[in-house]
C-alpha positions, 0 to 999 in steps of 0.5 A: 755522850756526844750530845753532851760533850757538844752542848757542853762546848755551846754552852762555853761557847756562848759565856765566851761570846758575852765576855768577849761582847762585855769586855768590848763594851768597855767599863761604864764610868756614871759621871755627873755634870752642871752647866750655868749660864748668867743673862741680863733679864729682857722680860718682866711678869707682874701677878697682880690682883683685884678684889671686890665684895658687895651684899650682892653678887651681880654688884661684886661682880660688875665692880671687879669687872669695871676695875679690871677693864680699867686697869687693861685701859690703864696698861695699855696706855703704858704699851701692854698689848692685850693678849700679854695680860692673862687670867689665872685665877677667878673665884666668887665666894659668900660668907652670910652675915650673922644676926648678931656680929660677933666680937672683933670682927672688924675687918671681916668681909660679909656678903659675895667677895669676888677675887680675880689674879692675872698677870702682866707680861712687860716687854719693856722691862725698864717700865716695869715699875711703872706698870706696876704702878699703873695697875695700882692706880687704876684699881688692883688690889694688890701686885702679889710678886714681880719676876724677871726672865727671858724672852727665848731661853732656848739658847741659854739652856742649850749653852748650860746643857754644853757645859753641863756635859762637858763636866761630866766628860772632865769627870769621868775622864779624871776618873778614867785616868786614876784606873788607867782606862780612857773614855771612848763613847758614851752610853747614855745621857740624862738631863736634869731639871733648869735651875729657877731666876732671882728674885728681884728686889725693889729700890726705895723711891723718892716719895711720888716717884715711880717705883723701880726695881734692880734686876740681877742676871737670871740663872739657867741651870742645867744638870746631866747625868752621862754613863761613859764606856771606858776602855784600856 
């Protein structure tokens, strides 16, 4: 009977322990926050493209690489170092031509077609049309999009993670209050995800002008999700 009786007071000896230990948590309060800082852009990406196509593969192959040596000759006379023009994507691909042509077939390329995208990091970012041009001029296929950003976003999305979590704390305080609590620590914090730039537009230019193009400010989101404790 003893034993019983004195486990029966452990037992309420500990739902005791964890309720006092609850209640001194606090009451969680999940409060969400988004911060947004606006910058001019300092940088520019240009994705460009060089295609070429030939009967044979040797031939299609040393003509794109004759043009892609072109256009880094071309770059860096506008002042691209070499190391800001990288590859992202090379293919060699065939396609036979039939014994009999086939109707409306113009325009279809036959024989090995050699396709290579790179992009063109610009530090001047007012010479960014130009060296668009540029790569034009000197043999690109195609400029398939032009995107403006920073340099060193770090300090941008430190400062949109401040106001982020600075609104979550407004948040959860408002809340707070209506209950008749008041915030004293946080439990957790979760970050979200950094918001995309603009899209730039191209300015219509004056027939043999550069082309040139207007940069909005480039937008870093930040998004939190922050668990407070609140208390009496």
């Amino acid at each position: 009977m003893k034993r019983t009786f004195f486990c029966l007071l452990l037992t309420l000896g500990v739902f005791a322990a964890r309720a006092v230990a609850a209640q001194a948590a606090g009451t969680e309060i999940t409060a969400p926050g988004n911060g947004s800082v606006a910058l001019p852009p300092d940088m520019a990406t240009i994705s460009a493209a060089v295609e070429t196509n030939a009967d044979n593969a040797n031939d299609a192959i040393s003509q794109n690489n004759a043009r892609y040596e072109r256009i880094v000759t071309a770059l860096a006379r506008e002042g691209i170092a070499r190391n800001d023009i990288t590859l992202s994507y090379y293919n060699v691909s065939y396609n036979p031509r039939p014994r009999t042509m086939p109707p409306n077939s113009t325009g279809e390329r036959y024989g090995y077609t050699v396709s290579r995208n790179f992009s063109v990091k610009v530090r001047k970012i007012a010479s960014t049309g130009r060296v668009s041009d540029a790569c034009i001029a000197a043999g690109a296929t195609a400029i398939n999009g032009v995107t403006f950003g920073l340099s060193n976003p770090a300090s941008a999305r430190g400062e949109a993670t401040r106001k982020a979590v600075a609104e979550a704390r407004d948040n959860a305080e408002a809340l707070a209050a209506a209950a008749g609590l008041h915030i004293t620590s946080i439990k957790s914090i979760e970050l979200g995800g950094v918001g995309p730039g603009p899209v730039p537009m191209m300015r219509v230019a004056a027939a043999n002008a550069p082309t040139e193009f207007d940069q909005s400010n480039v937008n870093v989101t930040v998004s939190v999700t922050v668990v407070f404790l609140a208390g009496p």
